[in-house]
mmCIF file of the N, C-alpha and C atoms, coordinates in Angstrom:
data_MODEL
# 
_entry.id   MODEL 
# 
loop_
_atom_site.group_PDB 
_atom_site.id 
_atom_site.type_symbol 
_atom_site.label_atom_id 
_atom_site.label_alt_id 
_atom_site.label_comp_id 
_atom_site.label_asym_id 
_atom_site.label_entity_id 
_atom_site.label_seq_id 
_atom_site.pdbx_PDB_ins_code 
_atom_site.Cartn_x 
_atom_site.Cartn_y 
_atom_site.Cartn_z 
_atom_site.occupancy 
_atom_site.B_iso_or_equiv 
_atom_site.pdbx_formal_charge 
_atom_site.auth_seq_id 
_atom_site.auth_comp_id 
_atom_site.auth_asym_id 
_atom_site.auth_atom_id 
_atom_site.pdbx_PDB_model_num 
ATOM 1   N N  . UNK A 1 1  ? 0.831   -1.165 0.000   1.00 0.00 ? 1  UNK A N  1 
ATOM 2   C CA . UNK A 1 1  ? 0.000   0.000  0.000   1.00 0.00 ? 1  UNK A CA 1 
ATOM 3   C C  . UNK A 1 1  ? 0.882   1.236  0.000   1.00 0.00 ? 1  UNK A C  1 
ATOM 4   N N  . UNK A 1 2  ? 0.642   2.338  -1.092  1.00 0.00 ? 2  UNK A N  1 
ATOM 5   C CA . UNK A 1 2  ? 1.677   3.609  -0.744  1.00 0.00 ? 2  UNK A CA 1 
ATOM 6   C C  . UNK A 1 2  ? 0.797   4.507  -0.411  1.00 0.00 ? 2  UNK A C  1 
ATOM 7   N N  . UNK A 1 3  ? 1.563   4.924  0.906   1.00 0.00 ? 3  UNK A N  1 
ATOM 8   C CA . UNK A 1 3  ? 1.220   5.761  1.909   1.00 0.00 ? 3  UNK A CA 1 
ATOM 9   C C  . UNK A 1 3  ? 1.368   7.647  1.121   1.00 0.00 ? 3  UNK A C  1 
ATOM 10  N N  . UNK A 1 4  ? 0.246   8.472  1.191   1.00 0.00 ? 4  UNK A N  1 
ATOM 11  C CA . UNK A 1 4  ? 0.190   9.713  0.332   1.00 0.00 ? 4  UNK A CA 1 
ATOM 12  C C  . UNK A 1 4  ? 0.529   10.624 1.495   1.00 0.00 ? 4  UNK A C  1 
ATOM 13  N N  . UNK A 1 5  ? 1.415   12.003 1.272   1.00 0.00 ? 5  UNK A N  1 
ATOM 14  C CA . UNK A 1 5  ? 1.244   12.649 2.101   1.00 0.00 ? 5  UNK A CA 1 
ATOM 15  C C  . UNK A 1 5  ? -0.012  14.066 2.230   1.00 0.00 ? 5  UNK A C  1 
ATOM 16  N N  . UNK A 1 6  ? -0.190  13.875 3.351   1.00 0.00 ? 6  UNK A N  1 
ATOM 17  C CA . UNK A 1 6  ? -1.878  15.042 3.214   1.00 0.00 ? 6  UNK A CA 1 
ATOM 18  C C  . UNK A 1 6  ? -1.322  16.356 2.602   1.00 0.00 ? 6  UNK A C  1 
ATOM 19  N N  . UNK A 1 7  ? -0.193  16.626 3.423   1.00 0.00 ? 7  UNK A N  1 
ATOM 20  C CA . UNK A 1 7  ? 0.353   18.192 3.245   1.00 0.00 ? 7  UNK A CA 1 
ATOM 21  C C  . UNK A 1 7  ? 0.565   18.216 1.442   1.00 0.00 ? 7  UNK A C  1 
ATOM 22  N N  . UNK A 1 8  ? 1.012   17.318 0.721   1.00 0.00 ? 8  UNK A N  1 
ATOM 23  C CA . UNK A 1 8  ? 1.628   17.361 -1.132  1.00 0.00 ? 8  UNK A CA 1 
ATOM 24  C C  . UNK A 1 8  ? -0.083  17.388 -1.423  1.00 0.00 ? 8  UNK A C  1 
ATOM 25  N N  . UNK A 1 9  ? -1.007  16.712 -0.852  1.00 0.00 ? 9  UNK A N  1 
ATOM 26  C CA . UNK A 1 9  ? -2.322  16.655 -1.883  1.00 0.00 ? 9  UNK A CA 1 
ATOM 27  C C  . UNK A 1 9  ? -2.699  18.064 -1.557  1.00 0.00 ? 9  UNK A C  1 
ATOM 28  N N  . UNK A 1 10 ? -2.820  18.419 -0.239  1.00 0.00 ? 10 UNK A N  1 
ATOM 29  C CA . UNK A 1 10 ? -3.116  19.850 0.365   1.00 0.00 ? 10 UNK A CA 1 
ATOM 30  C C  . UNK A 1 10 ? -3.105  20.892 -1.144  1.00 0.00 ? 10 UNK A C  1 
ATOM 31  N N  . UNK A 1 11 ? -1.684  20.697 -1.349  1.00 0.00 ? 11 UNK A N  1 
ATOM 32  C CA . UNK A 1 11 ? -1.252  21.762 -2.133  1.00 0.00 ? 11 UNK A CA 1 
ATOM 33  C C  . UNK A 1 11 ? -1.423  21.511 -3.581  1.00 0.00 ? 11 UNK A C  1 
ATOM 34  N N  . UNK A 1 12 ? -2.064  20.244 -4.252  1.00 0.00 ? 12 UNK A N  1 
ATOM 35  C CA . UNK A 1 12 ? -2.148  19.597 -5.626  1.00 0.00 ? 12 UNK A CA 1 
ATOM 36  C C  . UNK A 1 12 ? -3.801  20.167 -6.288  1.00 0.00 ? 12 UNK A C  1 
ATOM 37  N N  . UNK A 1 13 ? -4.294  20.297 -5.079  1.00 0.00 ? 13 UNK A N  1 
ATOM 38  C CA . UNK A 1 13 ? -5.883  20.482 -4.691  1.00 0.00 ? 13 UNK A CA 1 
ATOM 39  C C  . UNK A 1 13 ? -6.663  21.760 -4.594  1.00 0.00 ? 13 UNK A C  1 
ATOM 40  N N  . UNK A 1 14 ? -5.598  22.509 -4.030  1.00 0.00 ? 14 UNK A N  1 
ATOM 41  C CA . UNK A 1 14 ? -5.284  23.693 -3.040  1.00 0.00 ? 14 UNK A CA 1 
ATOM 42  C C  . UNK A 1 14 ? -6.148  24.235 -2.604  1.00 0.00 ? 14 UNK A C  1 
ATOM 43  N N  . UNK A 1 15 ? -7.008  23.027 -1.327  1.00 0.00 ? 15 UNK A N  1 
ATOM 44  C CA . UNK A 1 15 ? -7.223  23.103 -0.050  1.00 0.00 ? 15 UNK A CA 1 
ATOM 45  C C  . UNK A 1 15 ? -6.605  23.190 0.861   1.00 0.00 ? 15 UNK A C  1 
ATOM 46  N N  . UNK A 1 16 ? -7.291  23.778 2.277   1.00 0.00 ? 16 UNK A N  1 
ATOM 47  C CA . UNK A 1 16 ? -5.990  24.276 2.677   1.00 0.00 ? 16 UNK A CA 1 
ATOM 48  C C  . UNK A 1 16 ? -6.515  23.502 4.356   1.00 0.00 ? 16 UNK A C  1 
ATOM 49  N N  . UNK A 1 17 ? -7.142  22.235 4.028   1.00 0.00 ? 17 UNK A N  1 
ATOM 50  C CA . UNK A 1 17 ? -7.595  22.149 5.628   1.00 0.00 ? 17 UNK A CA 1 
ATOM 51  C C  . UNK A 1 17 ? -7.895  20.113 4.716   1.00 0.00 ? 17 UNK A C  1 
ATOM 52  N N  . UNK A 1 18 ? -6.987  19.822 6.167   1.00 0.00 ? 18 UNK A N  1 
ATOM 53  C CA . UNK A 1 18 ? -6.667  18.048 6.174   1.00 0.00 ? 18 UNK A CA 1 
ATOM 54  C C  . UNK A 1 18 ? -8.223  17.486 6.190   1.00 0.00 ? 18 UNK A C  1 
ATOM 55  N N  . UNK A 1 19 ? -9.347  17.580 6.779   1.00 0.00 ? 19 UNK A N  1 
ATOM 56  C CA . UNK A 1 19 ? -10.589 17.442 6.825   1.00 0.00 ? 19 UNK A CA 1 
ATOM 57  C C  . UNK A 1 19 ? -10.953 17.129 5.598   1.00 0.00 ? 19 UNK A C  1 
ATOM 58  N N  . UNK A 1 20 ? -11.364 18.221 4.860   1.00 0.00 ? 20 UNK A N  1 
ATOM 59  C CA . UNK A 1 20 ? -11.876 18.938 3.716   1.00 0.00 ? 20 UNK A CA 1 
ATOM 60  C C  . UNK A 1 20 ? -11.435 17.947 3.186   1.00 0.00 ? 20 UNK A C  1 
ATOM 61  N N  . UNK A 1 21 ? -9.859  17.457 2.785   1.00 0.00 ? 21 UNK A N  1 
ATOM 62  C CA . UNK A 1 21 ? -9.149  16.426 1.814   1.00 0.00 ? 21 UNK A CA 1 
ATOM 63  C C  . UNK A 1 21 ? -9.813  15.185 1.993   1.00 0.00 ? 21 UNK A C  1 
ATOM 64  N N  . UNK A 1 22 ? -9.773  14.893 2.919   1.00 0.00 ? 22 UNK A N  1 
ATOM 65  C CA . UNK A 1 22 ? -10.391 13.316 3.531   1.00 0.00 ? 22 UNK A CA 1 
ATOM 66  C C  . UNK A 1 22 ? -11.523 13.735 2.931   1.00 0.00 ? 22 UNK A C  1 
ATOM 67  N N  . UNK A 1 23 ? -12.635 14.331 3.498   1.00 0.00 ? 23 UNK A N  1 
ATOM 68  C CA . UNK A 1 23 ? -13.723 14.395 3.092   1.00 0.00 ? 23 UNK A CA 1 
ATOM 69  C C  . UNK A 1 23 ? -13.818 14.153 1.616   1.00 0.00 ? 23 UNK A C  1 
ATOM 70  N N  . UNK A 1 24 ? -13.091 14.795 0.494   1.00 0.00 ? 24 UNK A N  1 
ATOM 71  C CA . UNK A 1 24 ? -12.899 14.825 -0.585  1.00 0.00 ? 24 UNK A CA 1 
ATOM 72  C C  . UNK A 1 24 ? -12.793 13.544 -1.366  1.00 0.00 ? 24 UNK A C  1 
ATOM 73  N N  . UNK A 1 25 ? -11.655 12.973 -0.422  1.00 0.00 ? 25 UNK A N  1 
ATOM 74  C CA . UNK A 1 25 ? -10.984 11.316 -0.943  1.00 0.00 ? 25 UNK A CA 1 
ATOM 75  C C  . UNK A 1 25 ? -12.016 10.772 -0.907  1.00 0.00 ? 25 UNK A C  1 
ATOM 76  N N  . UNK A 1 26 ? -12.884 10.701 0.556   1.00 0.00 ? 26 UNK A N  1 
ATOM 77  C CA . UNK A 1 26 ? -14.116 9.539  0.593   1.00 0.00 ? 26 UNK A CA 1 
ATOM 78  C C  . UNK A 1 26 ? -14.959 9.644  -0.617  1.00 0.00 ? 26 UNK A C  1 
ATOM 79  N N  . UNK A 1 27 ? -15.477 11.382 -0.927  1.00 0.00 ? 27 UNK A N  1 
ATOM 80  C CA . UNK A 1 27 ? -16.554 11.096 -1.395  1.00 0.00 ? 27 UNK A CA 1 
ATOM 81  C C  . UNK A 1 27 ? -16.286 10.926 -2.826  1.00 0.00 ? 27 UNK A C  1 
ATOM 82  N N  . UNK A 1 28 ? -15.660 11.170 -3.437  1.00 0.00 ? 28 UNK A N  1 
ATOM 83  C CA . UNK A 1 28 ? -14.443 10.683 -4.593  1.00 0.00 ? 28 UNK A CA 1 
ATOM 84  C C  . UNK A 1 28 ? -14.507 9.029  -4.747  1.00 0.00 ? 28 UNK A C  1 
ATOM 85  N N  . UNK A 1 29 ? -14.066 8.278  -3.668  1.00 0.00 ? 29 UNK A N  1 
ATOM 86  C CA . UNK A 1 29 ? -13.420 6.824  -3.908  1.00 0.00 ? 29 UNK A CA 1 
ATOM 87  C C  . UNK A 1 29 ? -15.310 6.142  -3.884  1.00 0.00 ? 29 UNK A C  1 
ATOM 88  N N  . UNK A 1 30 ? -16.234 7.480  -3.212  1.00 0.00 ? 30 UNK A N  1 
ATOM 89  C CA . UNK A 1 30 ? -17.622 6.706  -3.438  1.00 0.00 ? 30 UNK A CA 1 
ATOM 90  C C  . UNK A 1 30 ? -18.011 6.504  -4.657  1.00 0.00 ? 30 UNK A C  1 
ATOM 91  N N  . UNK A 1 31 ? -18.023 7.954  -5.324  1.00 0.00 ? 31 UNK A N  1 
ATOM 92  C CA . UNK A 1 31 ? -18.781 8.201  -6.496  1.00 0.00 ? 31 UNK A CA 1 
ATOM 93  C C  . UNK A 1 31 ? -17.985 6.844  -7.773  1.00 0.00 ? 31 UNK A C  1 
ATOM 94  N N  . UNK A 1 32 ? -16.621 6.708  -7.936  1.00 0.00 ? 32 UNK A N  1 
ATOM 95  C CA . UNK A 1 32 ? -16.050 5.498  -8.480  1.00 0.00 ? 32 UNK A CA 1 
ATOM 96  C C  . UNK A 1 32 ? -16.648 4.472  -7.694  1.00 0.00 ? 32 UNK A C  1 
ATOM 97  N N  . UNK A 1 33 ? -17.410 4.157  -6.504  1.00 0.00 ? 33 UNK A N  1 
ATOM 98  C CA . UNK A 1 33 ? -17.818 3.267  -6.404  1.00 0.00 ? 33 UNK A CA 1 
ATOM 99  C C  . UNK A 1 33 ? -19.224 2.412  -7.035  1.00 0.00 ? 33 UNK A C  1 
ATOM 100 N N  . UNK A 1 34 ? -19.781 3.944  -6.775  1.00 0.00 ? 34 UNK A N  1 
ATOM 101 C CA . UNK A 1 34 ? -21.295 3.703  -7.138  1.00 0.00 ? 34 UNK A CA 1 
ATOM 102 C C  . UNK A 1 34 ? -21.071 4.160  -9.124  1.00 0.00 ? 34 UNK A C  1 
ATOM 103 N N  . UNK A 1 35 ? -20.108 4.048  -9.697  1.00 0.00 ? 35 UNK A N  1 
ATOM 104 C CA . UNK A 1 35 ? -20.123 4.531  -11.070 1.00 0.00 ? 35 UNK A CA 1 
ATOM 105 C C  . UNK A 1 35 ? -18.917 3.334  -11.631 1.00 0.00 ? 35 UNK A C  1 
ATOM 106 N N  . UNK A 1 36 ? -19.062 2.056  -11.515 1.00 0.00 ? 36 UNK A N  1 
ATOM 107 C CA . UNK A 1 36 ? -18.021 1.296  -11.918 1.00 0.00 ? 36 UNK A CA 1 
ATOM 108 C C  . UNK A 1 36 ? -17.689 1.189  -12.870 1.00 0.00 ? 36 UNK A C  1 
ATOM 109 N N  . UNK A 1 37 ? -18.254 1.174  -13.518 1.00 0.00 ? 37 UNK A N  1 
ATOM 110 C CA . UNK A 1 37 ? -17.571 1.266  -15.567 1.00 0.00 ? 37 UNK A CA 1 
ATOM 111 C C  . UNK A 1 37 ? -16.765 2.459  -15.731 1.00 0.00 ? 37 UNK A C  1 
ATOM 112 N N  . UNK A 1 38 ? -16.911 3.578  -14.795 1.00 0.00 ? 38 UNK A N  1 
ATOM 113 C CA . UNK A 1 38 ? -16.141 4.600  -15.113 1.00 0.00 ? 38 UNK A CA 1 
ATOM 114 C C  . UNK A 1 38 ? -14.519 4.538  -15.484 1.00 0.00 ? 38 UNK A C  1 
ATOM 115 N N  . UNK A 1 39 ? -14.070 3.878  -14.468 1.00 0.00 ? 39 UNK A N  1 
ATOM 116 C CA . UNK A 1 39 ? -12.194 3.504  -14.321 1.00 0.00 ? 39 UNK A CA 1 
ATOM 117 C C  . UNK A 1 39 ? -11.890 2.496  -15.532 1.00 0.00 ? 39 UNK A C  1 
ATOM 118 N N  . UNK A 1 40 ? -13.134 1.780  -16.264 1.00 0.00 ? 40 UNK A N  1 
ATOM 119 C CA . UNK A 1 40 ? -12.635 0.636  -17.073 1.00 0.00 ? 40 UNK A CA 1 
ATOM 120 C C  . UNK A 1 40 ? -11.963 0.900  -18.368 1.00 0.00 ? 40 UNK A C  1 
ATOM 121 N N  . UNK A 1 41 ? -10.699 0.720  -18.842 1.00 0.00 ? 41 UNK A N  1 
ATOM 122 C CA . UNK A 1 41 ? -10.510 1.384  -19.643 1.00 0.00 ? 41 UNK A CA 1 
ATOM 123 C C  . UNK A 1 41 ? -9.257  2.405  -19.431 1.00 0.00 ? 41 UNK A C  1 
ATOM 124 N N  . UNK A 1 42 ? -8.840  3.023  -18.249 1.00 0.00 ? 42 UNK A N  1 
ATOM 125 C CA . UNK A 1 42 ? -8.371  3.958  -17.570 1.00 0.00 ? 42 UNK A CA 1 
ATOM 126 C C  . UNK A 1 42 ? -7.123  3.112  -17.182 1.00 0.00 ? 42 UNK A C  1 
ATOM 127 N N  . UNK A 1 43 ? -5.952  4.065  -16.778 1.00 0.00 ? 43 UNK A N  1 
ATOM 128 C CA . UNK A 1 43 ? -5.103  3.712  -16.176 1.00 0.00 ? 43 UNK A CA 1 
ATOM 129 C C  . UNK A 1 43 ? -5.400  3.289  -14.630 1.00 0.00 ? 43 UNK A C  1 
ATOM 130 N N  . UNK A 1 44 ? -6.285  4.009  -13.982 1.00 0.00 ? 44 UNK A N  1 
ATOM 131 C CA . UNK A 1 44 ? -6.686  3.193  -12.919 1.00 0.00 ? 44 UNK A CA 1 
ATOM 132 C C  . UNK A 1 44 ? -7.927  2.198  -12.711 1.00 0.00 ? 44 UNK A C  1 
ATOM 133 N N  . UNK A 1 45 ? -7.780  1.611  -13.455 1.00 0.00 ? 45 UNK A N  1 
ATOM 134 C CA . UNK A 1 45 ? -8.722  0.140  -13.795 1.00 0.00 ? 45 UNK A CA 1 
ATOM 135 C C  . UNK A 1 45 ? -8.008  -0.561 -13.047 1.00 0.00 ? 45 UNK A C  1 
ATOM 136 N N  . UNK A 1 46 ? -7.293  -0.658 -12.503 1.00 0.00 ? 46 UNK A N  1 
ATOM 137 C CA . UNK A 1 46 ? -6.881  -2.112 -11.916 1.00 0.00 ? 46 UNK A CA 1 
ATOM 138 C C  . UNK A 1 46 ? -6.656  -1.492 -10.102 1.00 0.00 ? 46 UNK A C  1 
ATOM 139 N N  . UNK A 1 47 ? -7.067  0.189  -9.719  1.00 0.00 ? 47 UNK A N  1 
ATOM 140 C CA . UNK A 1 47 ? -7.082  0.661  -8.384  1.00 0.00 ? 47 UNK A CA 1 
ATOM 141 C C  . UNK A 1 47 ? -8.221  0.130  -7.854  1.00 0.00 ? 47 UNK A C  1 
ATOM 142 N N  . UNK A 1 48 ? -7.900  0.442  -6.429  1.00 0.00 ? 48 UNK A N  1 
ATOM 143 C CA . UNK A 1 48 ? -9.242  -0.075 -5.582  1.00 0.00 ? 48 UNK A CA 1 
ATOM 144 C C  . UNK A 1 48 ? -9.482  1.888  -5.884  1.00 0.00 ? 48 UNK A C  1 
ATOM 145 N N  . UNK A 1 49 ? -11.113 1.871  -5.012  1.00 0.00 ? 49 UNK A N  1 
ATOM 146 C CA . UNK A 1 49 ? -11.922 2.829  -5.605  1.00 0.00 ? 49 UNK A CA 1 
ATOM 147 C C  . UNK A 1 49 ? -10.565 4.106  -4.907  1.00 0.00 ? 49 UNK A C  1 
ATOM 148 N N  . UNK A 1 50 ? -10.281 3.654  -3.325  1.00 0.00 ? 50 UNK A N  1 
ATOM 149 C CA . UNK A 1 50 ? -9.916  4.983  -2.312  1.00 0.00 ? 50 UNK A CA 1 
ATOM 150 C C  . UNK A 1 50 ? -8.492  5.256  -3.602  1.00 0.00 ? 50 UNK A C  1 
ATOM 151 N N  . UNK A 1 51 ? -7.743  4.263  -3.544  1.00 0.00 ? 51 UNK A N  1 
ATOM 152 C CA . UNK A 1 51 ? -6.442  4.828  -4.527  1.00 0.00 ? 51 UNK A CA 1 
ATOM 153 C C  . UNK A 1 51 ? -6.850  5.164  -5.496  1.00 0.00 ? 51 UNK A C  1 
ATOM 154 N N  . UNK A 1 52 ? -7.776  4.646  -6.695  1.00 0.00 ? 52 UNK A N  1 
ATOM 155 C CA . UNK A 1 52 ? -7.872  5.495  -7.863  1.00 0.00 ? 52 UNK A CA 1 
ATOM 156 C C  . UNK A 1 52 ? -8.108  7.507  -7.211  1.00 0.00 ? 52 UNK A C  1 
ATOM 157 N N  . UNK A 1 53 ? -8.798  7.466  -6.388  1.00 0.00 ? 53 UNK A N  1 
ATOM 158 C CA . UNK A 1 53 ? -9.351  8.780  -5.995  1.00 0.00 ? 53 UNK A CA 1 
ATOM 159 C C  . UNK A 1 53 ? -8.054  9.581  -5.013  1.00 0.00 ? 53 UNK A C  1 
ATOM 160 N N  . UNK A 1 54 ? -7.470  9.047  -4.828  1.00 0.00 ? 54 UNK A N  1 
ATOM 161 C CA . UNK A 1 54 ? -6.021  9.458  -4.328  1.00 0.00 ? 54 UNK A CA 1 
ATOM 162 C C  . UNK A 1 54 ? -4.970  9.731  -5.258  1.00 0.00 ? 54 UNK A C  1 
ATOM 163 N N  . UNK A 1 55 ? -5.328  8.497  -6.473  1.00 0.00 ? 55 UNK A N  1 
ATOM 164 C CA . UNK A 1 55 ? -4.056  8.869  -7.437  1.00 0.00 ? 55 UNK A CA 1 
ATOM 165 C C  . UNK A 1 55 ? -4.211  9.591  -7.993  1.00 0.00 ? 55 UNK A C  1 
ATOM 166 N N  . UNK A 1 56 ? -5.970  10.327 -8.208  1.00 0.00 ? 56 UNK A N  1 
ATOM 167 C CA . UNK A 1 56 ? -6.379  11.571 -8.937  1.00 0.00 ? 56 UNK A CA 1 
ATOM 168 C C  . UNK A 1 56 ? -6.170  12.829 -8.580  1.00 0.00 ? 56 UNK A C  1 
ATOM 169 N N  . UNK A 1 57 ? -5.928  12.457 -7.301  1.00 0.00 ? 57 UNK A N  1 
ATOM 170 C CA . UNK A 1 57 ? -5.351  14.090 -6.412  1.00 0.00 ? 57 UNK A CA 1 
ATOM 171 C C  . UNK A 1 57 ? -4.093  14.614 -6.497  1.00 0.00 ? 57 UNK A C  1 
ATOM 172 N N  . UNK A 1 58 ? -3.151  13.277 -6.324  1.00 0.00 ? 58 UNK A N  1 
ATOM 173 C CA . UNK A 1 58 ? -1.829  13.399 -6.442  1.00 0.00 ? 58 UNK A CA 1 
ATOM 174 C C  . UNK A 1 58 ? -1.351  13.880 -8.169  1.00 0.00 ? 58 UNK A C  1 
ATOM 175 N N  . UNK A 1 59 ? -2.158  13.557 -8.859  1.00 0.00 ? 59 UNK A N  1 
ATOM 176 C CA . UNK A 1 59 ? -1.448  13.870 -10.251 1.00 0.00 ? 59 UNK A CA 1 
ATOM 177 C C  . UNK A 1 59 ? -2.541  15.069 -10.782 1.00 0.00 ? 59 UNK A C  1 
ATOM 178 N N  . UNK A 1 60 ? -2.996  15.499 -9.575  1.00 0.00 ? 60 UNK A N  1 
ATOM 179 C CA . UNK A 1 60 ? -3.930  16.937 -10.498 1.00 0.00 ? 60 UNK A CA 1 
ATOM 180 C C  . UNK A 1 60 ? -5.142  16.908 -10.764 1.00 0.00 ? 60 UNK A C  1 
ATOM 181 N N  . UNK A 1 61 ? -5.493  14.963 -11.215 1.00 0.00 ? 61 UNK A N  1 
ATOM 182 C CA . UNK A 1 61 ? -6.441  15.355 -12.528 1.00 0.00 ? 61 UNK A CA 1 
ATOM 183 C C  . UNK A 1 61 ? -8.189  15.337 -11.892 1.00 0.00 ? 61 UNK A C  1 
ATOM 184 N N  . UNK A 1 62 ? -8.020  15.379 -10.590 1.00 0.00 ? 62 UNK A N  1 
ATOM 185 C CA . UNK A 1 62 ? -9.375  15.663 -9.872  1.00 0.00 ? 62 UNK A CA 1 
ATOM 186 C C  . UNK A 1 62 ? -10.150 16.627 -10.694 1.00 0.00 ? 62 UNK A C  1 
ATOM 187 N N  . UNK A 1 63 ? -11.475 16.932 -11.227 1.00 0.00 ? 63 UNK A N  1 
ATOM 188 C CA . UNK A 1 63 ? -12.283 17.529 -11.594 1.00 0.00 ? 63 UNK A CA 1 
ATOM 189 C C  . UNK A 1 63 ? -12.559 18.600 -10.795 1.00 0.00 ? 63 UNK A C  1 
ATOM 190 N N  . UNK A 1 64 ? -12.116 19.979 -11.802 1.00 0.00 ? 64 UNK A N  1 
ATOM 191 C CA . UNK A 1 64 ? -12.838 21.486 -10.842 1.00 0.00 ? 64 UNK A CA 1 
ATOM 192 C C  . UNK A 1 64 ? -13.925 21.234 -9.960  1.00 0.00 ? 64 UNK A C  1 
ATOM 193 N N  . UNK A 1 65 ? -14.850 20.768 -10.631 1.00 0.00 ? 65 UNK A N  1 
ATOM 194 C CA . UNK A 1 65 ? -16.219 20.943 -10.132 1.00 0.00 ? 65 UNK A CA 1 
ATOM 195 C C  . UNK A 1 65 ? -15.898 19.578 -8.706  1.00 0.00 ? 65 UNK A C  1 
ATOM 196 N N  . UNK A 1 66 ? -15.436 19.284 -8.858  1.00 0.00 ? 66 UNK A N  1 
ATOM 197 C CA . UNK A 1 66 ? -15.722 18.588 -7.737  1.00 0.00 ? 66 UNK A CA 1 
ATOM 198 C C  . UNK A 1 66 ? -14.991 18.999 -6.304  1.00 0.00 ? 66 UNK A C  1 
ATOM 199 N N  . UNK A 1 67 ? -14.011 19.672 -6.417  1.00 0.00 ? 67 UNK A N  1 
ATOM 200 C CA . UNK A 1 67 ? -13.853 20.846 -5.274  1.00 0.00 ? 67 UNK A CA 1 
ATOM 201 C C  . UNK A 1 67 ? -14.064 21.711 -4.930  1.00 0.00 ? 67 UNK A C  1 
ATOM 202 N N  . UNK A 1 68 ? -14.833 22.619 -6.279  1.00 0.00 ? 68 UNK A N  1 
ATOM 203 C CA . UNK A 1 68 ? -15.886 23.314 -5.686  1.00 0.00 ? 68 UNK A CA 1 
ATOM 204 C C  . UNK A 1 68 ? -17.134 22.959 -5.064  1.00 0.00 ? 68 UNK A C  1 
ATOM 205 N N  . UNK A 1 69 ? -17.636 21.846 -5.627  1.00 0.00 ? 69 UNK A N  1 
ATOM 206 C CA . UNK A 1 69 ? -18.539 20.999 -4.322  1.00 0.00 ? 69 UNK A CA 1 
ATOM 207 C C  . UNK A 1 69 ? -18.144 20.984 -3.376  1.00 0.00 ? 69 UNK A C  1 
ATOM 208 N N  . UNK A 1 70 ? -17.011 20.183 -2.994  1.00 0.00 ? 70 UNK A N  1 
ATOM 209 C CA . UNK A 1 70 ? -16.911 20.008 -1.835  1.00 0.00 ? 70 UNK A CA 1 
ATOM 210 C C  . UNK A 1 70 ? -16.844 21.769 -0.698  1.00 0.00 ? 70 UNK A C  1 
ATOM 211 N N  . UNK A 1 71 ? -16.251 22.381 -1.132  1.00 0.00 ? 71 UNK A N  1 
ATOM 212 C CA . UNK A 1 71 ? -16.065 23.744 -0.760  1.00 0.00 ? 71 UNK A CA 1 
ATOM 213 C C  . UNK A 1 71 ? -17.171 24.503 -0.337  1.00 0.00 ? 71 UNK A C  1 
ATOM 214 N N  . UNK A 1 72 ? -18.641 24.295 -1.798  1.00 0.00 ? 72 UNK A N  1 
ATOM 215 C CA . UNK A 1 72 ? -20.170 24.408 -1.124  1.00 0.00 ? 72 UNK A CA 1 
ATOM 216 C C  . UNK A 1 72 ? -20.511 23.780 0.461   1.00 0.00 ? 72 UNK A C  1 
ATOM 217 N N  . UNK A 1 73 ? -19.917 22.576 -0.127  1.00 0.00 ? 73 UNK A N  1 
ATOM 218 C CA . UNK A 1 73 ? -20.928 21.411 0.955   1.00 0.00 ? 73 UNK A CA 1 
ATOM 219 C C  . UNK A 1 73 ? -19.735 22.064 2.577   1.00 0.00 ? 73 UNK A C  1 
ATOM 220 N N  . UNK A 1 74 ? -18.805 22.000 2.529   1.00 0.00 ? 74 UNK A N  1 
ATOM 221 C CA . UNK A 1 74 ? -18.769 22.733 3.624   1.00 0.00 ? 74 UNK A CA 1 
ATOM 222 C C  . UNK A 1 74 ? -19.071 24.121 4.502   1.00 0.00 ? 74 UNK A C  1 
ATOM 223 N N  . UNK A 1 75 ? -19.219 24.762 3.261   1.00 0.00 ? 75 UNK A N  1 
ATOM 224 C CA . UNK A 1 75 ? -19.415 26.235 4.089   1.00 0.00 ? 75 UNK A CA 1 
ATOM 225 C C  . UNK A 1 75 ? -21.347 25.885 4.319   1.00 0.00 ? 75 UNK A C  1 
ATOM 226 N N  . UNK A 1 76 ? -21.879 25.321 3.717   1.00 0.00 ? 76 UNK A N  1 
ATOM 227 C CA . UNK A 1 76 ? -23.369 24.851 4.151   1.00 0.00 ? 76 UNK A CA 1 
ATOM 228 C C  . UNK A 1 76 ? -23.118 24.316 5.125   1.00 0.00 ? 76 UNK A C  1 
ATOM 229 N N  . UNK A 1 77 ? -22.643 22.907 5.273   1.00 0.00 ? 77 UNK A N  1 
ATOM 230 C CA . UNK A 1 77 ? -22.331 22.185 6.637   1.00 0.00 ? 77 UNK A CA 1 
ATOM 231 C C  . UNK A 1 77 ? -21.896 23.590 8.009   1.00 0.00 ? 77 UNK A C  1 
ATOM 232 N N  . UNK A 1 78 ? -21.295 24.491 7.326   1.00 0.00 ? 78 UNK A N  1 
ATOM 233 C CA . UNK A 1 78 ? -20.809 25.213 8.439   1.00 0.00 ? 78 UNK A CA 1 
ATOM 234 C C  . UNK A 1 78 ? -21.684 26.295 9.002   1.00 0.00 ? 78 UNK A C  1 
ATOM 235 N N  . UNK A 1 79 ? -22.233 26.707 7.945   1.00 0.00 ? 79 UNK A N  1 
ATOM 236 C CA . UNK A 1 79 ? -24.065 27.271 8.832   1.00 0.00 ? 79 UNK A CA 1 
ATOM 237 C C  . UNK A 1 79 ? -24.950 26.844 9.508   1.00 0.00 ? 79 UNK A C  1 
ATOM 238 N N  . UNK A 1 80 ? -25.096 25.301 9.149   1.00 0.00 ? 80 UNK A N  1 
ATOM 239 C CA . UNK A 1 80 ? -25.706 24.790 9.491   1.00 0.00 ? 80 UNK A CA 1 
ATOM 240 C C  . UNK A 1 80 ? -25.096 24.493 10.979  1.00 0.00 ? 80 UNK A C  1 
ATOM 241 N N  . UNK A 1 81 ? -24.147 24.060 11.333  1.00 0.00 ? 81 UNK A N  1 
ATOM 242 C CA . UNK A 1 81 ? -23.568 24.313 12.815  1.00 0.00 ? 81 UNK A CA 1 
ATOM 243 C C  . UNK A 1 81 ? -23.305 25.372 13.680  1.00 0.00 ? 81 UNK A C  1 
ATOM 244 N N  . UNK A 1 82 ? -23.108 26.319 12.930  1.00 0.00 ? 82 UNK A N  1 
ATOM 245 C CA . UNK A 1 82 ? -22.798 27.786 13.632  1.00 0.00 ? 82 UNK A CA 1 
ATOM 246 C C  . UNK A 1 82 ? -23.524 28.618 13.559  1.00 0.00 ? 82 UNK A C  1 
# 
């Protein structure tokens, strides 16, 4: 298993809070979960869902829109608490 460091994705991503990332990875390694034909075909066809969605962070190719989601879904989450 290779171990990623938070602080290199931090900055690949450029989020700036370890949470947020995790949060990101999970819901990332979900959506390849619940979308399996997606990776087939792909260089990460042969990842489990969490590494394909890790190896997408580490090399950039994470989708805009999907950190700006996540970025929504927290500052909502954060009204909603405060």
């Amino acid at each position: 298993m290779k171990f990623y460091d938070i602080d290199a994705l931090e900055s690949k991503c450029s989020i700036d809070n370890k949470y947020k990332i995790t949060a990101l990875v999970a819901a990332r390694a979900r959506w390849f979960s619940e979308n399996k034909n997606i990776l087939d075909g792909e260089d990460l066809a042969n990842e489990k869902y969490l590494s394909a969605a890790l190896v997408e962070i580490e090399k950039g190719q994470l989708p805009a829109e999907w950190i700006e989601e996540m970025e929504a879904a927290a500052v909502e989450s954060a009204n909603k608490n405060g």
